[in-house]
mmJSON file of the N, C-alpha and C atoms, coordinates in Angstrom:
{"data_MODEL":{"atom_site":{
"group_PDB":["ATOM","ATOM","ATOM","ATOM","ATOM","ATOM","ATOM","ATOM","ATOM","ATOM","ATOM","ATOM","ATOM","ATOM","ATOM","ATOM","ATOM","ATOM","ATOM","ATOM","ATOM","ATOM","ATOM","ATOM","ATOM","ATOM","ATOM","ATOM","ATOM","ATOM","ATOM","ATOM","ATOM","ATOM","ATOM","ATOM","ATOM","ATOM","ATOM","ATOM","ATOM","ATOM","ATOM","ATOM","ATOM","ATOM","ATOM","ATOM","ATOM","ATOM","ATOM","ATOM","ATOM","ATOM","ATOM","ATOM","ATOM","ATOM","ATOM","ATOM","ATOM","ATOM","ATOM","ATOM","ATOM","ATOM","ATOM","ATOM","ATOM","ATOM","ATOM","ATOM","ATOM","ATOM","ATOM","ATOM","ATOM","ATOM","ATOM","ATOM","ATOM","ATOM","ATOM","ATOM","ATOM","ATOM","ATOM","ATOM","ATOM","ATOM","ATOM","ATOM","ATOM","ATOM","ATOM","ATOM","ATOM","ATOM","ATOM","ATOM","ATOM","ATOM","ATOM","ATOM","ATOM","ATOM","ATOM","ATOM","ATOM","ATOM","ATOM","ATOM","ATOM","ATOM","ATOM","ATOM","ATOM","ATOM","ATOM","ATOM","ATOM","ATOM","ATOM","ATOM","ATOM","ATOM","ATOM","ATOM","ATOM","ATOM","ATOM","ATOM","ATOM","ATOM","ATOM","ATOM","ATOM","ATOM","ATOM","ATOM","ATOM","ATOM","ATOM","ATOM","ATOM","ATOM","ATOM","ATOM","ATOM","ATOM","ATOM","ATOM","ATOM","ATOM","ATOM","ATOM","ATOM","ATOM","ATOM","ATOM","ATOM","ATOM","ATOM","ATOM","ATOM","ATOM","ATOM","ATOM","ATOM","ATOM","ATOM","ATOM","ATOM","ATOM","ATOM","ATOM","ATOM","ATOM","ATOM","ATOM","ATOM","ATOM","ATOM","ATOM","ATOM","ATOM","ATOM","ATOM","ATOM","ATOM","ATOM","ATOM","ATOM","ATOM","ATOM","ATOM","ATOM","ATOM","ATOM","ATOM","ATOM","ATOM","ATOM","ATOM","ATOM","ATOM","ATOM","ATOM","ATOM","ATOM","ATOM","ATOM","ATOM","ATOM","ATOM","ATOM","ATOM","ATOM","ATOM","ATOM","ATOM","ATOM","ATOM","ATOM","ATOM"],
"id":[1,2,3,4,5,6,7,8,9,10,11,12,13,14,15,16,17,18,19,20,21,22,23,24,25,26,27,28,29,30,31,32,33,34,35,36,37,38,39,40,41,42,43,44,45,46,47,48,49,50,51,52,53,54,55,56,57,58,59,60,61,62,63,64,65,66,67,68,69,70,71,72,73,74,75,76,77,78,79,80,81,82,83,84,85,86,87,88,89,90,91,92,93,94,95,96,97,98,99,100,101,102,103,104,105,106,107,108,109,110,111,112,113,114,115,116,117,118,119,120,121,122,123,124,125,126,127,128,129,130,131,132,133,134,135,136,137,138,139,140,141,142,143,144,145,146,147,148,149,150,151,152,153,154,155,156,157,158,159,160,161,162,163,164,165,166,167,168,169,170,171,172,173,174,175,176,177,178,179,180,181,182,183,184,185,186,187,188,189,190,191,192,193,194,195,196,197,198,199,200,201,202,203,204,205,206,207,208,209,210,211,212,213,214,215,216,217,218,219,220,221,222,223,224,225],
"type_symbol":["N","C","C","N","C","C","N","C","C","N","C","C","N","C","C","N","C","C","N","C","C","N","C","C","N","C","C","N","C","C","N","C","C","N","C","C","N","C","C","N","C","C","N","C","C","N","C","C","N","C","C","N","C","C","N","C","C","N","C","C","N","C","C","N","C","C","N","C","C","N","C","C","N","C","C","N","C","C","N","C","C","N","C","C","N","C","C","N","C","C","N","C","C","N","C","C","N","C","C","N","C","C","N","C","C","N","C","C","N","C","C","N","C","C","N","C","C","N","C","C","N","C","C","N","C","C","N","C","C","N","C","C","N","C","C","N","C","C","N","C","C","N","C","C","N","C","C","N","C","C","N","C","C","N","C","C","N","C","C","N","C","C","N","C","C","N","C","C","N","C","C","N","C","C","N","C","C","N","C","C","N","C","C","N","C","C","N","C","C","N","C","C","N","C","C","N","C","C","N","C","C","N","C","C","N","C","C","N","C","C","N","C","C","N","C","C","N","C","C","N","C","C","N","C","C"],
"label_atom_id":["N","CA","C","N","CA","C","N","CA","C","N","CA","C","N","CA","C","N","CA","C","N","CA","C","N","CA","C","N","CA","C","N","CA","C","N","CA","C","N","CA","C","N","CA","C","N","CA","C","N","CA","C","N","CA","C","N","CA","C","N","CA","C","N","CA","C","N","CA","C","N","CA","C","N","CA","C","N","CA","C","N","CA","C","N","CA","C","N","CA","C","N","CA","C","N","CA","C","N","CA","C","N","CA","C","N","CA","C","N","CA","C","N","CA","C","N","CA","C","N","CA","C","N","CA","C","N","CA","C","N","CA","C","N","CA","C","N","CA","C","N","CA","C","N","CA","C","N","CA","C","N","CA","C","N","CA","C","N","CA","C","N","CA","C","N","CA","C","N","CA","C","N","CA","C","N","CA","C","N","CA","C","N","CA","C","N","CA","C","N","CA","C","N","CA","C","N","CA","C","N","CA","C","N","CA","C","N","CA","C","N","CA","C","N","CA","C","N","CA","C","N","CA","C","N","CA","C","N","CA","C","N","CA","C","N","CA","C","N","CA","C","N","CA","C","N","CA","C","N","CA","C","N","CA","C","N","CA","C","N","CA","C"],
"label_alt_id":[null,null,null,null,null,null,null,null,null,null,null,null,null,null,null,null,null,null,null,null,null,null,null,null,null,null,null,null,null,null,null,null,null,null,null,null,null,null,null,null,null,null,null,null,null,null,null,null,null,null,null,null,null,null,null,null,null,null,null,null,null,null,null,null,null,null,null,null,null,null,null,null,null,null,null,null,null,null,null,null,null,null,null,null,null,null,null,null,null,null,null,null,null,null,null,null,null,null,null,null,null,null,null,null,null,null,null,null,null,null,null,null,null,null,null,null,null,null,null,null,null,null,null,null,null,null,null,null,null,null,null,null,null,null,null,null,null,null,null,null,null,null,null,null,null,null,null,null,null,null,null,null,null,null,null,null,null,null,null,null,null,null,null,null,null,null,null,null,null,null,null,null,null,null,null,null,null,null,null,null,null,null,null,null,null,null,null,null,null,null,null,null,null,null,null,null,null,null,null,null,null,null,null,null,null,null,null,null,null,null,null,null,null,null,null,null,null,null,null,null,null,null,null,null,null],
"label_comp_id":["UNK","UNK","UNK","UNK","UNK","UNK","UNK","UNK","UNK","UNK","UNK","UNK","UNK","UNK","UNK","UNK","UNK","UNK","UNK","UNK","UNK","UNK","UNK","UNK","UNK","UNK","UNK","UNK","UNK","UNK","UNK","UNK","UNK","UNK","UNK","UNK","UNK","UNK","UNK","UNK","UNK","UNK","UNK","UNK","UNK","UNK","UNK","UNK","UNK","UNK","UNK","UNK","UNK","UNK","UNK","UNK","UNK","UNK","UNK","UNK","UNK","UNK","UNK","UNK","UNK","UNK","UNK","UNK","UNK","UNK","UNK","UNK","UNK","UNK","UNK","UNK","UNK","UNK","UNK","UNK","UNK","UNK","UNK","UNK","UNK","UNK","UNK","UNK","UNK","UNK","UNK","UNK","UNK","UNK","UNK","UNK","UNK","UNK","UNK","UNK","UNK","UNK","UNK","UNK","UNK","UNK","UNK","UNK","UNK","UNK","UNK","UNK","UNK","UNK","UNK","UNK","UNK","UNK","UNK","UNK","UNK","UNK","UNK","UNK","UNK","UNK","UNK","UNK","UNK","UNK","UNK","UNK","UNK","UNK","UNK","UNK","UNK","UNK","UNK","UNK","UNK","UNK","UNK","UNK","UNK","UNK","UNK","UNK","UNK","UNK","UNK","UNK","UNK","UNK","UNK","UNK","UNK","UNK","UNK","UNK","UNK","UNK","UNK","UNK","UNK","UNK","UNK","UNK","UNK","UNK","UNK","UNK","UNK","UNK","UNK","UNK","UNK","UNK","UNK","UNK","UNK","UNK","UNK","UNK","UNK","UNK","UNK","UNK","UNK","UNK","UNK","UNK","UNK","UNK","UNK","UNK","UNK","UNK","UNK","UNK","UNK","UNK","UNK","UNK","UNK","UNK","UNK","UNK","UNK","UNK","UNK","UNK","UNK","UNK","UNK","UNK","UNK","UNK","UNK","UNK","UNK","UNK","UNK","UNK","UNK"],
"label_asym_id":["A","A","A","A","A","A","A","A","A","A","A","A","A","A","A","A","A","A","A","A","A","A","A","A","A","A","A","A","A","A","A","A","A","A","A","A","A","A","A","A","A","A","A","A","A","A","A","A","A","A","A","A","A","A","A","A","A","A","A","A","A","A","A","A","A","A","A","A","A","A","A","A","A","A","A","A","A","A","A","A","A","A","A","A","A","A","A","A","A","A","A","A","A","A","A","A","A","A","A","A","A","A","A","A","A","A","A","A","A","A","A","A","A","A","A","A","A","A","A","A","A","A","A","A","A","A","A","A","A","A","A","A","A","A","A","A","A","A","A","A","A","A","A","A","A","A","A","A","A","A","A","A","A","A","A","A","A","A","A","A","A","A","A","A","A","A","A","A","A","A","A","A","A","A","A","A","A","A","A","A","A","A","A","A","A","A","A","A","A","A","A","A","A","A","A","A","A","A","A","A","A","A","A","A","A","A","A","A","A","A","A","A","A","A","A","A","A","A","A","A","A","A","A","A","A"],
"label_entity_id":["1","1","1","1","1","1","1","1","1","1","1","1","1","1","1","1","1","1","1","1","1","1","1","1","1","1","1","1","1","1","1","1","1","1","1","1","1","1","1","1","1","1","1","1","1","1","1","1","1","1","1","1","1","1","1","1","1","1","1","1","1","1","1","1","1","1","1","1","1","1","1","1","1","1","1","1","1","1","1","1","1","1","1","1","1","1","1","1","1","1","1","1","1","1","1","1","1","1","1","1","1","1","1","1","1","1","1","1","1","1","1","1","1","1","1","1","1","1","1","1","1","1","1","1","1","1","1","1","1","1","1","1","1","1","1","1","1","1","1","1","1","1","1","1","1","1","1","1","1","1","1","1","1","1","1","1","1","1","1","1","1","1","1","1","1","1","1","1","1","1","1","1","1","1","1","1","1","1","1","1","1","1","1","1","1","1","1","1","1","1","1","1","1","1","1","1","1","1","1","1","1","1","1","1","1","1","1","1","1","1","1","1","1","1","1","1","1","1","1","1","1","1","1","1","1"],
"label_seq_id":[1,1,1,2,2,2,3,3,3,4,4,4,5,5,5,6,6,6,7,7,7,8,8,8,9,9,9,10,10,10,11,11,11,12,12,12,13,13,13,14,14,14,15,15,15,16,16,16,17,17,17,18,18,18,19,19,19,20,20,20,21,21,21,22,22,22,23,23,23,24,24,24,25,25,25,26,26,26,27,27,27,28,28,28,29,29,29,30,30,30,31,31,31,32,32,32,33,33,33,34,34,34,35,35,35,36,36,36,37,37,37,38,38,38,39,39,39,40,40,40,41,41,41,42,42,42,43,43,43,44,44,44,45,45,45,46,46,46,47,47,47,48,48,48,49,49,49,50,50,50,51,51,51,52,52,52,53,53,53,54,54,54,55,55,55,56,56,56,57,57,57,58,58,58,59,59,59,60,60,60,61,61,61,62,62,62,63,63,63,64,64,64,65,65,65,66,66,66,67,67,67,68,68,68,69,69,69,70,70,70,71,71,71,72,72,72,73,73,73,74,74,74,75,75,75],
"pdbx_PDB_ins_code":[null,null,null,null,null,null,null,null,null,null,null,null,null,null,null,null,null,null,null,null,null,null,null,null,null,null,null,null,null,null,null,null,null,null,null,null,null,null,null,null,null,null,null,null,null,null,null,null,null,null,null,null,null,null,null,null,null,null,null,null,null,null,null,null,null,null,null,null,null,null,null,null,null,null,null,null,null,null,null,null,null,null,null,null,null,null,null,null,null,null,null,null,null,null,null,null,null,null,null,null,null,null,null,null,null,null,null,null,null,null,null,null,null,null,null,null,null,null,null,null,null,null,null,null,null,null,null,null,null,null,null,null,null,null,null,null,null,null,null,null,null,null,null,null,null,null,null,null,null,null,null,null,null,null,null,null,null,null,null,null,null,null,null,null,null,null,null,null,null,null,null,null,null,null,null,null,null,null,null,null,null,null,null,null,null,null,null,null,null,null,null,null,null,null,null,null,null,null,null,null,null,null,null,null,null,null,null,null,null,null,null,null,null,null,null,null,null,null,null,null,null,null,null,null,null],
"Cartn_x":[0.843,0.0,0.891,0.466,1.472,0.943,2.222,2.836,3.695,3.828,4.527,4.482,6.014,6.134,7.343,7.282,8.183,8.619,9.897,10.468,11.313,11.508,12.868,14.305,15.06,16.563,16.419,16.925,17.309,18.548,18.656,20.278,21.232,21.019,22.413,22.951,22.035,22.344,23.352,23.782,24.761,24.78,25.697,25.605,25.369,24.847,24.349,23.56,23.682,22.698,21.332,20.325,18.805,18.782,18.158,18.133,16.63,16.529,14.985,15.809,14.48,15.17,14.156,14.555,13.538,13.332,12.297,12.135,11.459,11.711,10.672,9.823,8.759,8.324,8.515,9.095,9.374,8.459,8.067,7.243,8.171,9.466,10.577,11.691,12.176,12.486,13.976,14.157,16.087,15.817,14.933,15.373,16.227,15.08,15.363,16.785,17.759,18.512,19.778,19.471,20.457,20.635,19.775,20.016,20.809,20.372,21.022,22.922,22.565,24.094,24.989,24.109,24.911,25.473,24.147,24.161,25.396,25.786,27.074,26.788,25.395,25.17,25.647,26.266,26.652,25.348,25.187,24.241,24.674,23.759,24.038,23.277,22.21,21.723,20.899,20.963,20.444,18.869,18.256,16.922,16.576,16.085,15.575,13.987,13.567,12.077,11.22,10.184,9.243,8.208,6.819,5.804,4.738,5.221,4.609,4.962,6.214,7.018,8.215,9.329,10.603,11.083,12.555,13.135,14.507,15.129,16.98,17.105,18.47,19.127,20.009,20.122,21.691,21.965,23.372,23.852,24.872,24.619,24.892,26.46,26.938,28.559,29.209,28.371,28.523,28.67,27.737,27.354,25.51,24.985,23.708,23.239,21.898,21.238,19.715,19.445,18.015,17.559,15.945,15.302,14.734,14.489,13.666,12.62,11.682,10.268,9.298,9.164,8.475,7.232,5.769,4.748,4.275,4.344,4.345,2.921,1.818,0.528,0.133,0.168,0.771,-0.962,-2.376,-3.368,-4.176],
"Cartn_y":[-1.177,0.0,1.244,2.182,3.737,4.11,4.558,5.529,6.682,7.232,8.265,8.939,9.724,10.486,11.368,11.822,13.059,12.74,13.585,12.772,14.273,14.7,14.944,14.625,15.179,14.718,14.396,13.092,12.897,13.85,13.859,14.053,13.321,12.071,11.314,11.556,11.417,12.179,13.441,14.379,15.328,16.01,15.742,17.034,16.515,15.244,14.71,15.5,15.436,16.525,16.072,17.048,16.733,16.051,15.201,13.962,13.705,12.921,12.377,10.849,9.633,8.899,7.822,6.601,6.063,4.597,4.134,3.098,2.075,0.522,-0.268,-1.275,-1.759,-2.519,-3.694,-4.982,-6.04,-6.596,-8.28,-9.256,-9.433,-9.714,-10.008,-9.151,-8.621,-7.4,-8.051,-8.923,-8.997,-10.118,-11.296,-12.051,-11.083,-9.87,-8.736,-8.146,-7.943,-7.121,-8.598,-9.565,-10.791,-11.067,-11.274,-11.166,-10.241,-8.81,-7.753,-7.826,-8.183,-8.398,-9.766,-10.397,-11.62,-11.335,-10.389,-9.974,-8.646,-8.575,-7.097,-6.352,-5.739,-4.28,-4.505,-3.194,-2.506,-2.324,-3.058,-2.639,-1.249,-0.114,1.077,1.019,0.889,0.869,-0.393,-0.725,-2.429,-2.172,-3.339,-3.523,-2.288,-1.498,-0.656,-0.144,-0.716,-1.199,0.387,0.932,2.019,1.787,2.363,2.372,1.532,2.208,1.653,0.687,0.375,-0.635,-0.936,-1.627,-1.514,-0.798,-0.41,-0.174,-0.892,-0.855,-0.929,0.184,0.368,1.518,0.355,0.3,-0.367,0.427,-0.232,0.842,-0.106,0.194,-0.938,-0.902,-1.575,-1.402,-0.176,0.889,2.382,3.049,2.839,3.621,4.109,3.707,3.982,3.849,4.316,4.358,3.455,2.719,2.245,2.052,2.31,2.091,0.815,-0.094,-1.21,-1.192,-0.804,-1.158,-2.078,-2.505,-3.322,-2.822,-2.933,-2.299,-3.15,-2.458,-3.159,-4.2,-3.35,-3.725,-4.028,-5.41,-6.216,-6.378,-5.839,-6.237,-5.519],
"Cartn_z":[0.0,0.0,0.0,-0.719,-0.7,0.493,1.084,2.089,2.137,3.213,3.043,4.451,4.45,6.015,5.888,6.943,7.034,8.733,8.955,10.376,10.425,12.078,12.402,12.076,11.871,11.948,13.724,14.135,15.409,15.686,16.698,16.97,16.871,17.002,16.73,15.345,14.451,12.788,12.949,14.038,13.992,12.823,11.502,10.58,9.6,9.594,8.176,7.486,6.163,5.505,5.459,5.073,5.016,3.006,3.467,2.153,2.514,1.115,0.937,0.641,1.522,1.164,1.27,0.208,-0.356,0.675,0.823,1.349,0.72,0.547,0.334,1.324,1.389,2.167,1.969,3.366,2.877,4.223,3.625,4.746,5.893,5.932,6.934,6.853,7.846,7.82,7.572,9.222,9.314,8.362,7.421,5.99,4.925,4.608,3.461,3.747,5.365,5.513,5.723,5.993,5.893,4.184,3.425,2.274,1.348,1.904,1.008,1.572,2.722,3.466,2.847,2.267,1.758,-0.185,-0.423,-1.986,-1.782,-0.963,-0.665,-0.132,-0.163,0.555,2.063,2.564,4.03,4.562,5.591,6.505,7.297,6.988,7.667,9.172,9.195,9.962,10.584,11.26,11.694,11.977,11.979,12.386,13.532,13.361,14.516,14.942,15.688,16.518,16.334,15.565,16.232,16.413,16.593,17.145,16.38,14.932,13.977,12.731,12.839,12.578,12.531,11.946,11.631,10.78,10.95,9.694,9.574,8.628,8.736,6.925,6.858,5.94,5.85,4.324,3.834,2.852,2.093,0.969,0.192,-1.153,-2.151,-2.176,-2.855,-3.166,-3.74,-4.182,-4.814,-3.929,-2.545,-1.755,-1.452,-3.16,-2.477,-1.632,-0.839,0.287,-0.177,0.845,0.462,2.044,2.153,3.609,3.327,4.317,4.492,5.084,5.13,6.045,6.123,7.56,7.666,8.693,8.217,9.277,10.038,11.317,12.394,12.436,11.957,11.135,10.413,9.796,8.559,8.191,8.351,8.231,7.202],
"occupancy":[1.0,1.0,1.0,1.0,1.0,1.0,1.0,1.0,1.0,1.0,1.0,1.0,1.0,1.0,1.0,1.0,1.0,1.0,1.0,1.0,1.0,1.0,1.0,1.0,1.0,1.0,1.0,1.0,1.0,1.0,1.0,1.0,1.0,1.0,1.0,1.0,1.0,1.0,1.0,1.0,1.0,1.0,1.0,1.0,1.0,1.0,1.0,1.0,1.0,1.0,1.0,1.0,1.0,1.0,1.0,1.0,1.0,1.0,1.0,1.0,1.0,1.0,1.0,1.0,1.0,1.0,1.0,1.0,1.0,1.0,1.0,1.0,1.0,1.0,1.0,1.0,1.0,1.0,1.0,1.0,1.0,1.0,1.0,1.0,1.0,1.0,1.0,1.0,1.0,1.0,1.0,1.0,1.0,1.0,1.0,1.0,1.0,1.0,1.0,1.0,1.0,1.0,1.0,1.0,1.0,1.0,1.0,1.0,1.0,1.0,1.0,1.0,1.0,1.0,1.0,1.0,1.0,1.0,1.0,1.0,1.0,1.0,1.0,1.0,1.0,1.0,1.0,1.0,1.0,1.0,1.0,1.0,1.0,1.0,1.0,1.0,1.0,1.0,1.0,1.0,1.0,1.0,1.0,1.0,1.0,1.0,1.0,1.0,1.0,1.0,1.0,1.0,1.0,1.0,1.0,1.0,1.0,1.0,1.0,1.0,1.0,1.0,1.0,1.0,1.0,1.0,1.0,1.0,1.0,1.0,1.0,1.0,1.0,1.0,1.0,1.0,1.0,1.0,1.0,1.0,1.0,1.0,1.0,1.0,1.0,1.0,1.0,1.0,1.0,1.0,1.0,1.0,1.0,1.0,1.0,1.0,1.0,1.0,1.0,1.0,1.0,1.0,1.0,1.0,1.0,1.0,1.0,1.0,1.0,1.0,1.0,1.0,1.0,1.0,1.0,1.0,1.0,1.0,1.0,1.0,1.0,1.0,1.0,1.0,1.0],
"B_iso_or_equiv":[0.0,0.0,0.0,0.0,0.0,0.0,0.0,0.0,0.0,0.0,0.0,0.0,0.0,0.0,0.0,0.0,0.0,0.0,0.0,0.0,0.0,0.0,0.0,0.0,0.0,0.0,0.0,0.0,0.0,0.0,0.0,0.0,0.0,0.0,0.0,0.0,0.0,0.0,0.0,0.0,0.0,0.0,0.0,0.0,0.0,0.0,0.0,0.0,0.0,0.0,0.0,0.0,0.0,0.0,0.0,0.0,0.0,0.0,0.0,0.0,0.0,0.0,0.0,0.0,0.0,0.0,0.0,0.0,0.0,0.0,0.0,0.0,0.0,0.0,0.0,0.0,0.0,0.0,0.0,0.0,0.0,0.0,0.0,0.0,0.0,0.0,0.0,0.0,0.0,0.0,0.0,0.0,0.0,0.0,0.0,0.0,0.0,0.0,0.0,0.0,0.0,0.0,0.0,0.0,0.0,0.0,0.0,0.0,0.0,0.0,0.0,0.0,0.0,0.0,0.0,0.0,0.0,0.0,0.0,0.0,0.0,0.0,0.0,0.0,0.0,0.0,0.0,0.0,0.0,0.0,0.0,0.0,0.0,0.0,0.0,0.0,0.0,0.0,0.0,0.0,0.0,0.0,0.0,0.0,0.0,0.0,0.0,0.0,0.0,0.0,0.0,0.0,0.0,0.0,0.0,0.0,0.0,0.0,0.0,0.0,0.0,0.0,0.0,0.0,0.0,0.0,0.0,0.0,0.0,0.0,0.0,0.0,0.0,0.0,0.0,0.0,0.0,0.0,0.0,0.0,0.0,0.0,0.0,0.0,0.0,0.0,0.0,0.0,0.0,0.0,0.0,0.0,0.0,0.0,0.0,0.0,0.0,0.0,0.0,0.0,0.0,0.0,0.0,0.0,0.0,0.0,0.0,0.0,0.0,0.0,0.0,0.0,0.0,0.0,0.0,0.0,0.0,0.0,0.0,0.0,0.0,0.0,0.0,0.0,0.0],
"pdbx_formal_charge":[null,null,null,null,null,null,null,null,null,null,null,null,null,null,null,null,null,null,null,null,null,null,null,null,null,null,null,null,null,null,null,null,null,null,null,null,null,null,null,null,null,null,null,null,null,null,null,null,null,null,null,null,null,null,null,null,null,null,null,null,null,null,null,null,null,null,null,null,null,null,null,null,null,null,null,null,null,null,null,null,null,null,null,null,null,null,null,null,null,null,null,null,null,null,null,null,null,null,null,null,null,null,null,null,null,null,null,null,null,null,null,null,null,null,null,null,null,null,null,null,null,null,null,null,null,null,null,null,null,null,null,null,null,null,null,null,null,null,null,null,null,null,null,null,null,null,null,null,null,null,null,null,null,null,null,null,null,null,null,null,null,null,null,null,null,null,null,null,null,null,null,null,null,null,null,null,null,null,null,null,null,null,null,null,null,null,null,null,null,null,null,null,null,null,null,null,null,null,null,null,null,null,null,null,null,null,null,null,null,null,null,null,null,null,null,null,null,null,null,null,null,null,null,null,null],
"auth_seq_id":[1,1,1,2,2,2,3,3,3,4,4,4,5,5,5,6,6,6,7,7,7,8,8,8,9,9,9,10,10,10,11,11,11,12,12,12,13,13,13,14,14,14,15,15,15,16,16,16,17,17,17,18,18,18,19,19,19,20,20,20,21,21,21,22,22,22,23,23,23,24,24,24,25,25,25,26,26,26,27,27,27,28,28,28,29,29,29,30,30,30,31,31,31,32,32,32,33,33,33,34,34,34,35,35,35,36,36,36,37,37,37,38,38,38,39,39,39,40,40,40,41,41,41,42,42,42,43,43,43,44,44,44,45,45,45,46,46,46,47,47,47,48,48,48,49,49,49,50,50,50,51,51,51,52,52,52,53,53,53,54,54,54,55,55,55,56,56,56,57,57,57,58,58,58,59,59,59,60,60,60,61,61,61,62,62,62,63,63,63,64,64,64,65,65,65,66,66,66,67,67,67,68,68,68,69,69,69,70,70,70,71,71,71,72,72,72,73,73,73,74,74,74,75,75,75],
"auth_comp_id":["UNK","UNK","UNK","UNK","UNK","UNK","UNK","UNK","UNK","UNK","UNK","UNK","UNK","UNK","UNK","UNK","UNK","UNK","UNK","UNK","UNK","UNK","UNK","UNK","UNK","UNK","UNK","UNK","UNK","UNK","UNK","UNK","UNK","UNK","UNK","UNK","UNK","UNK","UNK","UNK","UNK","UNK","UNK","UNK","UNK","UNK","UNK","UNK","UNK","UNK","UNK","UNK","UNK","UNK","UNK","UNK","UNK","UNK","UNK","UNK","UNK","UNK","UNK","UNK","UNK","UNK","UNK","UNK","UNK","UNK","UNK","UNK","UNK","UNK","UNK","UNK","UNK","UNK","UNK","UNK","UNK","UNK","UNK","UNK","UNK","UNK","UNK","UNK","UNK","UNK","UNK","UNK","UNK","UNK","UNK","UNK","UNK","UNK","UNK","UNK","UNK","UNK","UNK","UNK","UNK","UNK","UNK","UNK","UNK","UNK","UNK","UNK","UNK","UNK","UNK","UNK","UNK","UNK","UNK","UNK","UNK","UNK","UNK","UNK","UNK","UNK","UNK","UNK","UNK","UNK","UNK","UNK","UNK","UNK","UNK","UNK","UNK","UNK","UNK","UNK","UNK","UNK","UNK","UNK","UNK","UNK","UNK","UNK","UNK","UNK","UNK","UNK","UNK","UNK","UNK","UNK","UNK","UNK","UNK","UNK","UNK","UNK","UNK","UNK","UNK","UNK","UNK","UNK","UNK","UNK","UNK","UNK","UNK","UNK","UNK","UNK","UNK","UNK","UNK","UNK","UNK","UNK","UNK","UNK","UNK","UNK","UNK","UNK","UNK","UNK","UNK","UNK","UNK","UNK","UNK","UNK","UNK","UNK","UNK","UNK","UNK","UNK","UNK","UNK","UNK","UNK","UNK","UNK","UNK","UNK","UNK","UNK","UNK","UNK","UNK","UNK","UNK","UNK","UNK","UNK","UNK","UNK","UNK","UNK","UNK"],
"auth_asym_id":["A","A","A","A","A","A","A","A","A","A","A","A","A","A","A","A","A","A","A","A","A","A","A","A","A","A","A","A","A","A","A","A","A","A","A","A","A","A","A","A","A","A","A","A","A","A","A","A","A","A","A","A","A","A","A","A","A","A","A","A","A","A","A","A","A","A","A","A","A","A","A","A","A","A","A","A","A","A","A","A","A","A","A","A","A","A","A","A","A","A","A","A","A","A","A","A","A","A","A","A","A","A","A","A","A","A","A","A","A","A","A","A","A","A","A","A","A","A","A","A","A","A","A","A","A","A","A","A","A","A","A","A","A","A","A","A","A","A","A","A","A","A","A","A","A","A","A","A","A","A","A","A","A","A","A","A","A","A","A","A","A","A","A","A","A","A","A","A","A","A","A","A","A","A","A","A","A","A","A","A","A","A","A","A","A","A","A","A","A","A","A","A","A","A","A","A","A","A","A","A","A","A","A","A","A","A","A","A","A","A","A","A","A","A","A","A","A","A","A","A","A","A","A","A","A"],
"auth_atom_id":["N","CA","C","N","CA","C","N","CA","C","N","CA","C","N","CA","C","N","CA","C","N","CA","C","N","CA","C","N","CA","C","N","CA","C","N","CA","C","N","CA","C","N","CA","C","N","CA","C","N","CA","C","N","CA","C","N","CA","C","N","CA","C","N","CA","C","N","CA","C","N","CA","C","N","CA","C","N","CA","C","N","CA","C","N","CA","C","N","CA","C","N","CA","C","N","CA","C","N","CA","C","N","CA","C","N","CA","C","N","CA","C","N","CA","C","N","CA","C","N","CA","C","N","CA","C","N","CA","C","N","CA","C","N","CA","C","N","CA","C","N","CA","C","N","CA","C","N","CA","C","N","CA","C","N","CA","C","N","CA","C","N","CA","C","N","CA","C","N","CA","C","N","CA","C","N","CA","C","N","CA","C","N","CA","C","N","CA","C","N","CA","C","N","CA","C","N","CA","C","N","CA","C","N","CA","C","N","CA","C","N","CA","C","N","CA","C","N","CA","C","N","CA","C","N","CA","C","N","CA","C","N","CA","C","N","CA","C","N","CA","C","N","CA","C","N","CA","C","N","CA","C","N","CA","C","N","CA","C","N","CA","C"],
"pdbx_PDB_model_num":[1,1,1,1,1,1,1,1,1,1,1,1,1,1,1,1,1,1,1,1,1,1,1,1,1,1,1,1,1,1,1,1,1,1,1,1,1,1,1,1,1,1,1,1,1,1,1,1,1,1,1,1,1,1,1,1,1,1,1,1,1,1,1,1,1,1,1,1,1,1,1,1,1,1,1,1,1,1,1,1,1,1,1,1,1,1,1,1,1,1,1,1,1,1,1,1,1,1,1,1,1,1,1,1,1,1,1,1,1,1,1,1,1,1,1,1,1,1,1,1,1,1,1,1,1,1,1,1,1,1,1,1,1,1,1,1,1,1,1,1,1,1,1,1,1,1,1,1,1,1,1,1,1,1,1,1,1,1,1,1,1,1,1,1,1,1,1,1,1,1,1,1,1,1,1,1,1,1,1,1,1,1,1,1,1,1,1,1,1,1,1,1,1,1,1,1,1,1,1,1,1,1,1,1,1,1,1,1,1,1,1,1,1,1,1,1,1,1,1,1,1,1,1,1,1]
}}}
């Protein structure tokens, strides 16, 4: 289903620049982020728990950036 959101920069982000950044939705979150880790991508950011679902950030062998989401509300 299309989604969409907008977020704070946390603080731990420090001086990272403001980016738009793309996410896809997957059924299993750490399958999709063990896989991309086996296909090469750098896990940037690991499985991390919110209210309304997961996410993790990896980044291909170039460097691209990609989001993973998984909703917490799969219904």
């Amino acid at each position: 289903r299309p989604a969409g959101g907008l977020l704070r920069m946390p603080a731990e982000a420090g001086n990272a620049p403001t980016a738009w950044m793309a996410y896809v939705t997957v059924a299993d979150l750490p399958a999709a982020v063990a896989k991309a880790k086996a296909l090469g991508a750098h896990v940037f950011k690991d499985v991390t728990d919110l209210p309304m679902g997961r996410f993790a950030i990896i980044t291909d062998t170039a460097g691209a950036a990609l989001g993973l989401w998984e909703f917490a509300n799969k219904g």
